[in-house]
C-alpha positions as a printed Julia matrix, in Angstrom:
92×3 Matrix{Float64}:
   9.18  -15.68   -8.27
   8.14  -16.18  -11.73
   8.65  -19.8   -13.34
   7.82  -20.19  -17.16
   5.72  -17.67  -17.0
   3.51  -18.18  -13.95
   4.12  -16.81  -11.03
   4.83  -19.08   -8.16
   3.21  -18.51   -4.33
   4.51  -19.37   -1.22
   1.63  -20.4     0.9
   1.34  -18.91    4.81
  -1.34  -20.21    7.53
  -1.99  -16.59    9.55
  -1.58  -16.54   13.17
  -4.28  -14.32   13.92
  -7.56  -12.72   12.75
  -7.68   -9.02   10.64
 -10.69   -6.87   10.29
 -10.71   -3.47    8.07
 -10.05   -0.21    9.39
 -12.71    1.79    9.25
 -11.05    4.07    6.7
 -11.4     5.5     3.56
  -9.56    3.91    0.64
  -7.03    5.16   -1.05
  -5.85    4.56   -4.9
  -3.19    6.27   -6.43
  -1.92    5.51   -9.77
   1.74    6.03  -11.81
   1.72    9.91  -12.89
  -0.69   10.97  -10.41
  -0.03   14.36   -8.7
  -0.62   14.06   -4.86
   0.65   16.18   -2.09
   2.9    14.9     0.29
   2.9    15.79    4.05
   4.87   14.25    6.78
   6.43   10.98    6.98
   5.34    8.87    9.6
   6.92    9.08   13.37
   6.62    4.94   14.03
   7.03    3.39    9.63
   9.71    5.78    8.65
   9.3     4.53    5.08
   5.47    6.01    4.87
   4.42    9.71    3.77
   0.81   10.95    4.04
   0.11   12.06    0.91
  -3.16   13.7    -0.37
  -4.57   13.04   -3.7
  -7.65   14.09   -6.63
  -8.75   10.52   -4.75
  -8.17   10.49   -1.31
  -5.4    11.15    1.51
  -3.46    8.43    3.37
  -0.36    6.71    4.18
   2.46    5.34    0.9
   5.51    4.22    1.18
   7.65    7.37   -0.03
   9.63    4.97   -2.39
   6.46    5.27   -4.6
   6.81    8.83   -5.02
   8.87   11.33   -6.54
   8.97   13.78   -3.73
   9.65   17.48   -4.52
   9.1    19.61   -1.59
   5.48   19.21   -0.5
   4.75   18.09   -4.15
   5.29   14.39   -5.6
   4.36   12.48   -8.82
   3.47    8.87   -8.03
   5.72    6.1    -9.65
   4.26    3.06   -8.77
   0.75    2.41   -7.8
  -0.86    1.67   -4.5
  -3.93    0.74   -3.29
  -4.74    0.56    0.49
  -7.77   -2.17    0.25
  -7.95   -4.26    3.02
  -9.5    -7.59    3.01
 -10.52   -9.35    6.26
  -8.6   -12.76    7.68
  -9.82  -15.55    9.98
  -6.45  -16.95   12.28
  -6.06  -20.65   10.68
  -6.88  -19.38    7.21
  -4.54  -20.23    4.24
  -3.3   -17.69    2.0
  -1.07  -17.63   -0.76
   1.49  -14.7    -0.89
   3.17  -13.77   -4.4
């Protein structure tokens, strides 16, 4: 939500602990060409798409799918970033 110009958080205490995958990361940017394989059986809304950076799972609404090809519209990153279960976090 954005409020004169700042954008306000809604703050969450998380329930249990996260560690990172052990995967590599993958950063794809708007006008990137990637290659897009098959969506994924159990998060219909993902493709596995392979990139000049990387391969890995997007959500297909960030990509202009033609085919097997697809230009990227919207950026994604798939950085991870550890959580402790009682830990705060603010969610924009």
């Amino acid at each position: 939500m954005l409020t004169g110009g700042l954008i306000d958080a809604v703050r969450y205490v998380l329930t249990a602990d996260h560690e990172i995958p052990e995967r590599a990361l993958l950063v794809i940017m708007p006008g990137d060409l990637v290659q897009v394989g098959d969506r994924d059986t159990e998060w219909h809304a993902f493709v596995f798409v392979t990139g000049s950076q990387g391969a890995g799972w997007v959500p297909a609404r960030h990509i202009d799918i033609d085919g097997s090809v697809g230009i990227v519209r919207a950026g994604y990153d798939t950085t991870d970033l550890p959580a402790v279960s009682g830990e705060s976090v603010n969610v924009l």
